[in-house]
N, C-alpha and C positions, 0 to 999 in steps of 0.2 A: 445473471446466473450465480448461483451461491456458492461457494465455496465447498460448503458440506453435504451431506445431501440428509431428507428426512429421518431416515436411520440413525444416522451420524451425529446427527443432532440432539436426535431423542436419549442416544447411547450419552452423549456429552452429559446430557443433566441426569441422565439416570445416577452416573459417575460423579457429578457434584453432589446431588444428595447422601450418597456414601459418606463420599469426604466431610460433607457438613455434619454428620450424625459423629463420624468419629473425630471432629475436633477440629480436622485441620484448619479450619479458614470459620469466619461468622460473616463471611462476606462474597460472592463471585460475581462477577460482572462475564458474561459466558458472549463472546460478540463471535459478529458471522462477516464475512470478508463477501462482497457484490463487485459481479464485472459488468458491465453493459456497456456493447459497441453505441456511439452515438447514431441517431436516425440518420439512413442514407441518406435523406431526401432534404437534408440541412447540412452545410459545412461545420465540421465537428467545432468544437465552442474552444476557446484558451482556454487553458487550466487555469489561469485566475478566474475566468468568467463561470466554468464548472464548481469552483472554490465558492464562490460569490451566492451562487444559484442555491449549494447544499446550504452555507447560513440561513439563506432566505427560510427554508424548511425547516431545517434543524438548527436553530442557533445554537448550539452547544456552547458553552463558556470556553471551552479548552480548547477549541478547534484550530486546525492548524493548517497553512500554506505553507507549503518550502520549496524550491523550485531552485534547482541546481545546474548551473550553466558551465560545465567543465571543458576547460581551453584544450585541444589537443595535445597531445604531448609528445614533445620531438621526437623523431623517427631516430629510432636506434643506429650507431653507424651503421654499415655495410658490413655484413658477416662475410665468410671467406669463399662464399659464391656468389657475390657482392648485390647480393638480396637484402632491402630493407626491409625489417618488420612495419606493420600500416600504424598508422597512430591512433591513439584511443582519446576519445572525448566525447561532448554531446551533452544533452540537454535532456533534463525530467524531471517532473514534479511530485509532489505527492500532496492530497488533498485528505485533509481527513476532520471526521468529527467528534472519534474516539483517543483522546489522549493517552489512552493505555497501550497500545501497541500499534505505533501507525507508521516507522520505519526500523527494517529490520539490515544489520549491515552483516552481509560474508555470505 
């Protein structure tokens, strides 16, 4: 599923061409963001093995794995109805074969 939709798209470069005529840029790289659930009917793949698969297709020279395994983080004391907040952590990756925008932090 893409991100934009044909519209969206078409408007996107309508809107570089502008820019390009009036100067801003001699250059745009205009990229599309894709989600696809993996096939039911296989156990979804690791992210390094999905990472692995897109080189095979795309070798991009820039491409990137990064896979962030964040430890929990201690539960807050006991507030004064002696309720812990839950802890936060967890695990995700990000796979990508566009060096230009492939993690966005906030």
């Amino acid at each position: 599923e893409s991100a934009r939709s044909r519209d969206e798209y078409t408007a996107n470069i309508e809107r570089i061409f502008e820019l390009l005529r009036e100067g801003e840029s001699y250059e745009v790289c205009l990229t599309t963001q894709f989600r696809a659930p993996p096939p039911r009917a296989a156990p979804p793949p690791s992210p390094l093995a999905l990472h692995l698969a897109l080189r095979r297709v795309n070798p991009a020279p820039y491409a990137a794995f990064l896979h962030f395994d964040l430890p929990a983080l201690r539960p807050a004391p006991p507030a004064e109805g002696g309720e812990r907040e839950a802890a936060a952590g967890g695990a995700f990756s990000v796979c990508c074969s566009s060096p230009e925008r492939f993690l966005r932090i906030g």
